[in-house]
DSSP file (Angstrom, degrees, kcal/mol; ACC not computed):
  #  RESIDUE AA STRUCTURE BP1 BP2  ACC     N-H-->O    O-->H-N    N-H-->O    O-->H-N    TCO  KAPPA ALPHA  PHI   PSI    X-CA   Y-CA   Z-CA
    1    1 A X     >        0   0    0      0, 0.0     4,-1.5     0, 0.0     0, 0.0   0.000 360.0 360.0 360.0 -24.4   93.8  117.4  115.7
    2    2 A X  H  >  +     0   0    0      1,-0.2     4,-1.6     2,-0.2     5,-0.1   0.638 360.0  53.5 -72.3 -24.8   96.8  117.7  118.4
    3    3 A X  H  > S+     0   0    0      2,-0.2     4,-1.0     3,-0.1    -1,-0.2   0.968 107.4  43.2-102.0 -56.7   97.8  114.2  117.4
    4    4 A X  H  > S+     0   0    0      2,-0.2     4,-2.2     1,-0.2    -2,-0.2   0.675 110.3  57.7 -77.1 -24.4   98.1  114.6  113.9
    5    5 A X  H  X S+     0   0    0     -4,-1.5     4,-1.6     2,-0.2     5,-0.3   0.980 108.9  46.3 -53.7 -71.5  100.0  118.1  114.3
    6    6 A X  H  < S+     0   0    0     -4,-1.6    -2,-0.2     2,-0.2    -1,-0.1   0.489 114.0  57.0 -63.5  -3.9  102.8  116.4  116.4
    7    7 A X  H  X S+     0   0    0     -4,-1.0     4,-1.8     3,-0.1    -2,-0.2   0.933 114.1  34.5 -58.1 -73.6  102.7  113.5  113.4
    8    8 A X  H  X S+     0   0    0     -4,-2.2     4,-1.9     2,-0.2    -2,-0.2   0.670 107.5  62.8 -64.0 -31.3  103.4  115.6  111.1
    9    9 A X  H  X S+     0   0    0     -4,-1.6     4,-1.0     2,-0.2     5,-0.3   0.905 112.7  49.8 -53.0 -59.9  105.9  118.1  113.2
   10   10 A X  H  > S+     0   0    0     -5,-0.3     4,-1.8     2,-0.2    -2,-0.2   0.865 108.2  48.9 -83.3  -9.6  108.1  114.5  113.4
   11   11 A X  H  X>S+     0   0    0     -4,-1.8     5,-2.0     1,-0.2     4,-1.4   0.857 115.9  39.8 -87.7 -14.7  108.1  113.6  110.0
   12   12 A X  H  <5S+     0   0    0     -4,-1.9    -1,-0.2     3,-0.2    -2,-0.2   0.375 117.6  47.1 -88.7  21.8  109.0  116.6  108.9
   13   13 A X  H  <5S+     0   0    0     -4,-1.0    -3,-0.1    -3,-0.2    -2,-0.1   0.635 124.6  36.4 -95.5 -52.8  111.7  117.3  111.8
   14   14 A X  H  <5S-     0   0    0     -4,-1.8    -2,-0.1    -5,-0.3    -3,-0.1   0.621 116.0-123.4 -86.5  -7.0  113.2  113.5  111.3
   15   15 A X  T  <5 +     0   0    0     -4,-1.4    -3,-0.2     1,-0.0    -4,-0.1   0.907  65.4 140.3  34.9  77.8  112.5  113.9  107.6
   16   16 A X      < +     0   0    0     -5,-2.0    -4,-0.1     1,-0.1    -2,-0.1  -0.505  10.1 134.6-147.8  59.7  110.5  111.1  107.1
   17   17 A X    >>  +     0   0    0      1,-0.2     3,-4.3     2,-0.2     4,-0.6   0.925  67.1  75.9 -79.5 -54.8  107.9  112.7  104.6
   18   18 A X  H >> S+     0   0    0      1,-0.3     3,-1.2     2,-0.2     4,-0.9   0.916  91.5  56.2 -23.6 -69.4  108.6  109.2  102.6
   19   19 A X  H 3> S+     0   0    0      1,-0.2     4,-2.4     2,-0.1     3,-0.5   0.758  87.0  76.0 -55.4 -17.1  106.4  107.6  105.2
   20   20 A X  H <> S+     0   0    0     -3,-4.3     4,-1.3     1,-0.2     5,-0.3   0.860  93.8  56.8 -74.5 -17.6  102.8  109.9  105.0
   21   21 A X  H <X S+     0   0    0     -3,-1.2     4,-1.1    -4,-0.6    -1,-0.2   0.846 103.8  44.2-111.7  30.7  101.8  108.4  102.1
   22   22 A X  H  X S+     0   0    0     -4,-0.9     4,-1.8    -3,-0.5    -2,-0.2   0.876 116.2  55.5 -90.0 -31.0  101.8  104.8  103.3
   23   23 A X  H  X S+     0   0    0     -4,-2.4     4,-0.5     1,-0.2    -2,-0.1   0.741 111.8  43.3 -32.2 -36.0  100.0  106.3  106.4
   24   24 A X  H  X S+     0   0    0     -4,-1.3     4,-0.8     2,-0.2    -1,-0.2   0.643 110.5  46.9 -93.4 -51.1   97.8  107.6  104.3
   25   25 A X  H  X S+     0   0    0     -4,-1.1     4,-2.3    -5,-0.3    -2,-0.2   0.905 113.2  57.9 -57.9 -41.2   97.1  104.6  101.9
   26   26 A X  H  X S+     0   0    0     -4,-1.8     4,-0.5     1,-0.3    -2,-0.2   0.810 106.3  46.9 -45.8 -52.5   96.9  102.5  105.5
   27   27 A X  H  X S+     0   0    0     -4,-0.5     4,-0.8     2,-0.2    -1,-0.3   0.550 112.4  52.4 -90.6 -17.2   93.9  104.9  106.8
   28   28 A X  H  X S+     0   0    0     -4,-0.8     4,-3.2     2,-0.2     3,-0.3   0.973 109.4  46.7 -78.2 -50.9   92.3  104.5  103.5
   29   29 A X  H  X S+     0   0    0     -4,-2.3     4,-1.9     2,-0.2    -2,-0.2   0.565 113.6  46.1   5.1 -55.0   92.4  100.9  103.6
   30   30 A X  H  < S+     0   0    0     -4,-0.5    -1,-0.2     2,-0.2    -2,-0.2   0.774 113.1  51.0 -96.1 -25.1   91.2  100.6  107.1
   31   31 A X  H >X S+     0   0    0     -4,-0.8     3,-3.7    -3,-0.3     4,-1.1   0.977 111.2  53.0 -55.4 -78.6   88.2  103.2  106.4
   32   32 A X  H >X S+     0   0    0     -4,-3.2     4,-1.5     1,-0.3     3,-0.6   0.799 109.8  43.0 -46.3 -41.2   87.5  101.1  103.5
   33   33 A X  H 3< S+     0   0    0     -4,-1.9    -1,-0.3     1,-0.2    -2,-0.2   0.320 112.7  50.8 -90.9  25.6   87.2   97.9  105.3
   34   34 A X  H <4 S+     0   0    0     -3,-3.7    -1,-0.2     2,-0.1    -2,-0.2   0.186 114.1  50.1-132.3  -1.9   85.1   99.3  108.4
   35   35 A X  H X< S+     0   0    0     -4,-1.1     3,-0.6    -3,-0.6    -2,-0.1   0.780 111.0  45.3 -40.9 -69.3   82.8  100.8  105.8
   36   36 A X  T 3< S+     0   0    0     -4,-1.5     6,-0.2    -5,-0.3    -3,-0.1   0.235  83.2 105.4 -72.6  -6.8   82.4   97.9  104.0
   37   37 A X  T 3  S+     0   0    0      1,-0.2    -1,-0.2     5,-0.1    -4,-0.1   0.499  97.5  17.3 -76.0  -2.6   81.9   95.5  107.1
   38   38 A X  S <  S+     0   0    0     -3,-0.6     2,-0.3     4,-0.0    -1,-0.2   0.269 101.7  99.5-126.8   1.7   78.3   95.0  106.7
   39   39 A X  S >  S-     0   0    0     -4,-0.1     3,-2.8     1,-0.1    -4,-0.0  -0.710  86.8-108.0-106.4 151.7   77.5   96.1  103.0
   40   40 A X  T >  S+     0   0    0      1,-0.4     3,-1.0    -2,-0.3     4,-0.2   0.686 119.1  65.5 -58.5 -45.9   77.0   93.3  100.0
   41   41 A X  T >> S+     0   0    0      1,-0.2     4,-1.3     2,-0.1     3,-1.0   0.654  74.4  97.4 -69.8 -12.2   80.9   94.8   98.5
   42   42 A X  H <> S+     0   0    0     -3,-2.8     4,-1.7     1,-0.2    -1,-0.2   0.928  83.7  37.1 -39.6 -56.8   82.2   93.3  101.8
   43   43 A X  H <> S+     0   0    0     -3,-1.0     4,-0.8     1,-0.2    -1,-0.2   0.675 116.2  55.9 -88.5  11.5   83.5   89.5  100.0
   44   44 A X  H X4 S+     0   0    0     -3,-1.0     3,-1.9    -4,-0.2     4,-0.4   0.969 111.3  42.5 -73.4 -74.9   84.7   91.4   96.8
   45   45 A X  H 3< S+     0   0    0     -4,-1.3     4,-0.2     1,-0.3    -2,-0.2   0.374 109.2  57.7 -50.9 -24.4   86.9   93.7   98.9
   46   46 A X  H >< S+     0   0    0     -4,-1.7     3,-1.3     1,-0.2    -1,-0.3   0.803  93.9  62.5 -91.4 -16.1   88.2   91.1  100.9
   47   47 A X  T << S+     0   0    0     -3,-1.9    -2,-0.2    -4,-0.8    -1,-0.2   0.944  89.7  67.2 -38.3 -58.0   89.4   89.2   98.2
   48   48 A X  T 3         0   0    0     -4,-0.4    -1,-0.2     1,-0.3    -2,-0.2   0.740 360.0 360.0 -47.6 -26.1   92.1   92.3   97.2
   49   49 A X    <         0   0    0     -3,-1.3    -1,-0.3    -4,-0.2    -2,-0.2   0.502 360.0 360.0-107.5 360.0   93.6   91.1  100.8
């Protein structure tokens, strides 16, 4: 949780709010495709990349 406190501390400090939600999109993305790494939706999903 300490890590994501001092994330957030520097985007709003450096004002570089613009950037949580490609962070955000990123970690959904990478969730989805470490989910998805053994289950049947695996070659649908990989298509979209």
């Amino acid at each position: 949780m300490e890590f994501l406190k001092e994330l957030w501390n520097f985007l709003r400090i450096r004002k570089k709010l613009w950037l949580a939600p490609i962070i955000i999109v990123m970690l959904i993305f990478g969730g989805l495709l470490i989910v998805s790494q053994g289950s049947v939706m695996a070659p649908f999903i990989y298509t979209l990349f």
